[in-house]
N, CA, C and O of each residue as an XYZ file, in Angstrom:
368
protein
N      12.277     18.189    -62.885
C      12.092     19.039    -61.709
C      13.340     18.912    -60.836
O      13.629     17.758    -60.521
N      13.934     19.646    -60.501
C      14.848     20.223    -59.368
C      14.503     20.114    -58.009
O      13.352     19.837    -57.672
N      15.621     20.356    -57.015
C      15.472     20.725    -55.585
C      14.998     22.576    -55.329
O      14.822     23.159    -54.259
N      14.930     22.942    -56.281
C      14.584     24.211    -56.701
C      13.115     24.684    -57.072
O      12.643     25.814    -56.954
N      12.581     23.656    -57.499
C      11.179     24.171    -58.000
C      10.323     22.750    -57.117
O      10.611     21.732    -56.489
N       9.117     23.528    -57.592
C       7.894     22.612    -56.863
C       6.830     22.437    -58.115
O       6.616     23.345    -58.918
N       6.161     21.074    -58.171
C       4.904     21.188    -58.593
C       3.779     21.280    -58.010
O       3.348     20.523    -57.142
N       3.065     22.569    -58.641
C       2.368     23.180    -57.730
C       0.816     22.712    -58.364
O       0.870     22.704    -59.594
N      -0.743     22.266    -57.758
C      -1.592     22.252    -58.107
C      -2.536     22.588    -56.914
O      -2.471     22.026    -55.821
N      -3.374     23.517    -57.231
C      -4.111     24.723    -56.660
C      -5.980     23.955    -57.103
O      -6.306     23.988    -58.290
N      -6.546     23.614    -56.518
C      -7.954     23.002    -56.692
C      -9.016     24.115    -56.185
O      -8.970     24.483    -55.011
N      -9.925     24.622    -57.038
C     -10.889     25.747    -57.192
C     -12.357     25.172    -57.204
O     -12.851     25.090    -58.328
N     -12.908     24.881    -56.458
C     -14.345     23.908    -56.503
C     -15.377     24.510    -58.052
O     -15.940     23.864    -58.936
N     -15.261     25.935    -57.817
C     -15.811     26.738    -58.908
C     -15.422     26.297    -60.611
O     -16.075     26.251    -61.654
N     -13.898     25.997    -60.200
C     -13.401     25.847    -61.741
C     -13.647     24.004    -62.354
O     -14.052     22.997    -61.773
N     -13.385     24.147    -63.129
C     -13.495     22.828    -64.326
C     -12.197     22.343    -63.672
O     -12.085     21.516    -62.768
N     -11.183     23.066    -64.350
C      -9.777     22.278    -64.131
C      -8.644     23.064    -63.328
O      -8.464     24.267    -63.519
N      -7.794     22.231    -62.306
C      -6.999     23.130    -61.095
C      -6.178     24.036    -61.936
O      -6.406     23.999    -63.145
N      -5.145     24.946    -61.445
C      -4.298     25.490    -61.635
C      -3.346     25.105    -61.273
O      -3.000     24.985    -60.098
N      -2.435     24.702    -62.746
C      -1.000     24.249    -62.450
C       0.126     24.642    -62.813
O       0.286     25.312    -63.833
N       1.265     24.211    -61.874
C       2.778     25.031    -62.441
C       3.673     24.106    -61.934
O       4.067     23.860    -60.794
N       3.976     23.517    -63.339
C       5.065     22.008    -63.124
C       6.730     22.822    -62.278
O       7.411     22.195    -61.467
N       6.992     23.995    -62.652
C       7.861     24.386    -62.131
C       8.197     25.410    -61.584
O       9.230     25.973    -61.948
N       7.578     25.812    -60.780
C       7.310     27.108    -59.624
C       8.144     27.256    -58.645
O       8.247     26.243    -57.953
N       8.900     28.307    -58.268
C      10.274     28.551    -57.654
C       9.782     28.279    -55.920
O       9.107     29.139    -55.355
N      10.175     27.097    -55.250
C      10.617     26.965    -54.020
C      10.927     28.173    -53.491
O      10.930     27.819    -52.312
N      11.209     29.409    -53.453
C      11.525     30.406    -53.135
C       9.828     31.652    -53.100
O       9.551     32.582    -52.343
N       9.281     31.217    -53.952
C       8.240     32.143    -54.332
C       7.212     32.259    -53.137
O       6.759     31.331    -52.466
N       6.991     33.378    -53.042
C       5.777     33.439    -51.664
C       4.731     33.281    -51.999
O       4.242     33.264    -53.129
N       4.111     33.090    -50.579
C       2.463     32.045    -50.828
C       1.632     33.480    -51.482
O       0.572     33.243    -52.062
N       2.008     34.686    -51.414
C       1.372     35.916    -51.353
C       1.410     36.140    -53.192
O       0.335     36.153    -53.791
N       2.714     36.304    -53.948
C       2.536     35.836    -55.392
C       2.153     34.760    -55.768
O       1.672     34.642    -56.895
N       2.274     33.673    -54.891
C       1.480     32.276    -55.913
C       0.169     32.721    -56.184
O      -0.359     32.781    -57.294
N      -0.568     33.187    -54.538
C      -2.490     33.459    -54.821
C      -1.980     34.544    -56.096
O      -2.276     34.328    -57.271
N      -1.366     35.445    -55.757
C      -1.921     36.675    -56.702
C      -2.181     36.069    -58.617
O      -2.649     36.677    -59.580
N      -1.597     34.579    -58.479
C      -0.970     33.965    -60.421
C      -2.480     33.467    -60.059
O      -3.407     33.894    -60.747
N      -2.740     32.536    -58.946
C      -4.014     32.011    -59.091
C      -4.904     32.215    -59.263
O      -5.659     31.589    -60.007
N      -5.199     33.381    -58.497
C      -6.636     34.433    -58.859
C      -6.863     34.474    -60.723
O      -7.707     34.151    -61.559
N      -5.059     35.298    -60.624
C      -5.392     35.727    -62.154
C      -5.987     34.705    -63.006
O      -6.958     34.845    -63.749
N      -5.175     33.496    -62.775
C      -5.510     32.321    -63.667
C      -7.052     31.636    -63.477
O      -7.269     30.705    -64.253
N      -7.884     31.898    -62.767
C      -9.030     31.893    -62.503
C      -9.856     32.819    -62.390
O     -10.956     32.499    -61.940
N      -9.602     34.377    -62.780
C     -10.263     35.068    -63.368
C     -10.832     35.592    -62.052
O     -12.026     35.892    -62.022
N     -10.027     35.735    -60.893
C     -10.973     35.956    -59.853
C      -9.976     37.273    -58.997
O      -8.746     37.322    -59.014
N     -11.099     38.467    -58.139
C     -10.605     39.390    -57.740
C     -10.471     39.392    -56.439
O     -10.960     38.507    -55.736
N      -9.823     40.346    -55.998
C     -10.821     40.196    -54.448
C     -11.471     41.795    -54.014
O     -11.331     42.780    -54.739
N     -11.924     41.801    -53.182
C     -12.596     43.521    -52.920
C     -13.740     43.126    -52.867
O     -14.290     42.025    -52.873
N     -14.234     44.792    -52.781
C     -15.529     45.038    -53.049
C     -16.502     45.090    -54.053
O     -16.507     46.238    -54.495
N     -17.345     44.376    -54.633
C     -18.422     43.984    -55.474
C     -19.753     44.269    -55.539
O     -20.291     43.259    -55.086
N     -20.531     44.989    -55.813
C     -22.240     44.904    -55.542
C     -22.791     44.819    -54.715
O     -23.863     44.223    -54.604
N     -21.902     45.689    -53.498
C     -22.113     45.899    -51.686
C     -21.507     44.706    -51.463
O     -21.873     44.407    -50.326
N     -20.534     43.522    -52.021
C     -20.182     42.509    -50.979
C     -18.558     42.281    -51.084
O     -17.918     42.501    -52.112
N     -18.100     41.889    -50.073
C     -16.674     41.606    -50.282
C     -15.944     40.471    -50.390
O     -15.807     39.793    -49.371
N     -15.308     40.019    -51.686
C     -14.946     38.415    -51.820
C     -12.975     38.541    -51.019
O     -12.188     39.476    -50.868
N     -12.945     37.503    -50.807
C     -11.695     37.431    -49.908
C     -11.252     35.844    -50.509
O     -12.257     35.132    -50.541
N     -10.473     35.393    -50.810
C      -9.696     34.193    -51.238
C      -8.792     33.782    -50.283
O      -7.851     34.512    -49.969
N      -9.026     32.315    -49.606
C      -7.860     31.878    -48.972
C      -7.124     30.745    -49.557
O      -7.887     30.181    -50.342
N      -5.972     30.161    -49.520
C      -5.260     29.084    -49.655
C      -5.148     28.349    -48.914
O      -4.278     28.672    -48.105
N      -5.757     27.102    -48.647
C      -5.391     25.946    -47.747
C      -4.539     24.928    -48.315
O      -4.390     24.536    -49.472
N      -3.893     24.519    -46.956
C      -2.576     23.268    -47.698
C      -2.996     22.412    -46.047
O      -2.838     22.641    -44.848
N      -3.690     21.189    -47.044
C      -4.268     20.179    -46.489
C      -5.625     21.277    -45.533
O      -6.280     22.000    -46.282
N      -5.975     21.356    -44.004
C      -6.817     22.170    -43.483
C      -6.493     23.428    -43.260
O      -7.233     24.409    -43.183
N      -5.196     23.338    -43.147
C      -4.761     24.759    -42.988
C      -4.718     26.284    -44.085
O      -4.011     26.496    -45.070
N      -5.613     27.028    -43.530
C      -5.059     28.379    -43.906
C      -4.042     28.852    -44.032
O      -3.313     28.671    -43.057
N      -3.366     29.744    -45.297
C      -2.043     29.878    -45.272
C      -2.071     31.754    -45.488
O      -1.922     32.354    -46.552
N      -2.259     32.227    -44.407
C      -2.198     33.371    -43.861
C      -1.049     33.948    -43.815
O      -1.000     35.173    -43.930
N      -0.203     33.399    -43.685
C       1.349     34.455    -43.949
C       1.854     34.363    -45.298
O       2.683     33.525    -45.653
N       1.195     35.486    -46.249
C       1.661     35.973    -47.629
C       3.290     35.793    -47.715
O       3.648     35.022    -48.606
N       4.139     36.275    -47.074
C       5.573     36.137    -46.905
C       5.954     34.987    -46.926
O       6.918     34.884    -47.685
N       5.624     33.893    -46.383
C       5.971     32.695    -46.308
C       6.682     31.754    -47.800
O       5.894     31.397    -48.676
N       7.230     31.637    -47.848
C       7.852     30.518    -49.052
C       6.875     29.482    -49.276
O       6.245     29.137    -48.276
N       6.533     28.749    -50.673
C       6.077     27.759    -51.140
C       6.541     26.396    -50.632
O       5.887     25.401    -50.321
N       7.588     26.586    -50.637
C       9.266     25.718    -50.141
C       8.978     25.317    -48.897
O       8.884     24.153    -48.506
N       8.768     26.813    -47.966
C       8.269     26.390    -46.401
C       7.034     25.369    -46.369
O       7.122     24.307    -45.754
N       5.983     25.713    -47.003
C       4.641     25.122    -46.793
C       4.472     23.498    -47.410
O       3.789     22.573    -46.968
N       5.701     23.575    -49.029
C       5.671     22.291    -49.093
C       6.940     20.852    -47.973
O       7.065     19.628    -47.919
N       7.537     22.025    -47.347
C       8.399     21.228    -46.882
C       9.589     20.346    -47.881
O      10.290     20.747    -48.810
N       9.484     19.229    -47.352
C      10.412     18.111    -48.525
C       9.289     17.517    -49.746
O       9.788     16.523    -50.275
N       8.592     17.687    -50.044
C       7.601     17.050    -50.901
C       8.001     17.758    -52.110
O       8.650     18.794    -52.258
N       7.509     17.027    -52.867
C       7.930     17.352    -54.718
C       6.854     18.102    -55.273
O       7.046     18.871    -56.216
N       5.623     17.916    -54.703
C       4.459     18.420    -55.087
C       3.870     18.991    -54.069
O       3.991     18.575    -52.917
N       2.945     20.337    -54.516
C       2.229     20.847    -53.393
C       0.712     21.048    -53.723
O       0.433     21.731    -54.708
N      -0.464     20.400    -52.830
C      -1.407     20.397    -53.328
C      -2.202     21.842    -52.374
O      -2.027     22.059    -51.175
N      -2.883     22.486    -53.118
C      -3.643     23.108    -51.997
C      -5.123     23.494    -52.404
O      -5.513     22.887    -53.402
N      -5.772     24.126    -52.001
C      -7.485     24.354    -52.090
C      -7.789     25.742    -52.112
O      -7.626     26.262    -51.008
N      -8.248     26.655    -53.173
C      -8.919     27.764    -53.364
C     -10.177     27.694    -52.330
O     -10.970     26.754    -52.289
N     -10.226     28.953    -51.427
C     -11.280     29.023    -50.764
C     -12.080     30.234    -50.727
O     -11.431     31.172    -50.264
N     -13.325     30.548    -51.074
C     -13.612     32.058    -51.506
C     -14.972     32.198    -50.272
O     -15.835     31.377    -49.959
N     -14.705     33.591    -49.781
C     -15.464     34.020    -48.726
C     -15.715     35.361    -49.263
O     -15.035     36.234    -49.803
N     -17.297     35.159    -48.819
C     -18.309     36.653    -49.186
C     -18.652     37.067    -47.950
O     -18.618     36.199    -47.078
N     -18.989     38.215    -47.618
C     -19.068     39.238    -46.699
C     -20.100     40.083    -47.306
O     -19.883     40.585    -48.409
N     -21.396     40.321    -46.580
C     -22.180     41.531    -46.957
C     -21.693     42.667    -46.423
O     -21.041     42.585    -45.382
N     -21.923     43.942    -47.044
C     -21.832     45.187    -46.712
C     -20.502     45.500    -46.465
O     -20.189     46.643    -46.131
């Protein structure tokens, strides 16, 4: 691993085993990482059977709400970045 990449592991309460990427570009936004994660967990977001699922990313408690943001930014100096799949339903 480089000053360039991050190891990234993504924890899904739903799933068996996290989602990982030993070498994921420091550069990459938090907005494409969710979009690999979803995929890699088989999960959408929208509207469903009148309800709406919404996915957030937390790193440590925090929500990571700015899609734009760098991986790089959120991990700071750390070699590894851990964060938490969070899935919210909405009726109607």
């Amino acid at each position: 691993m480089n000053k360039e990449t991050l190891h990234v592991v993504v924890h899904y309460p739903a799933a068996k085993e996290p989602f990982k990427d030993d070498n994921a570009s420091r550069s990459e936004t938090v907005g494409s990482l969710k979009a690999r994660v979803l995929t890699a967990f088989g999960l959408s977001e929208g509207q469903q059977g009148g309800q709406t699922f919404t996915y957030t990313l937390y790193h440590d408690k925090t929500p990571l709400e700015d899609l734009n943001e760098t991986i790089g930014q959120v991990a700071g100096g750390q070699p590894t970045l851990q964060l938490k799949l969070s899935q919210q339903i909405t009726q109607g």
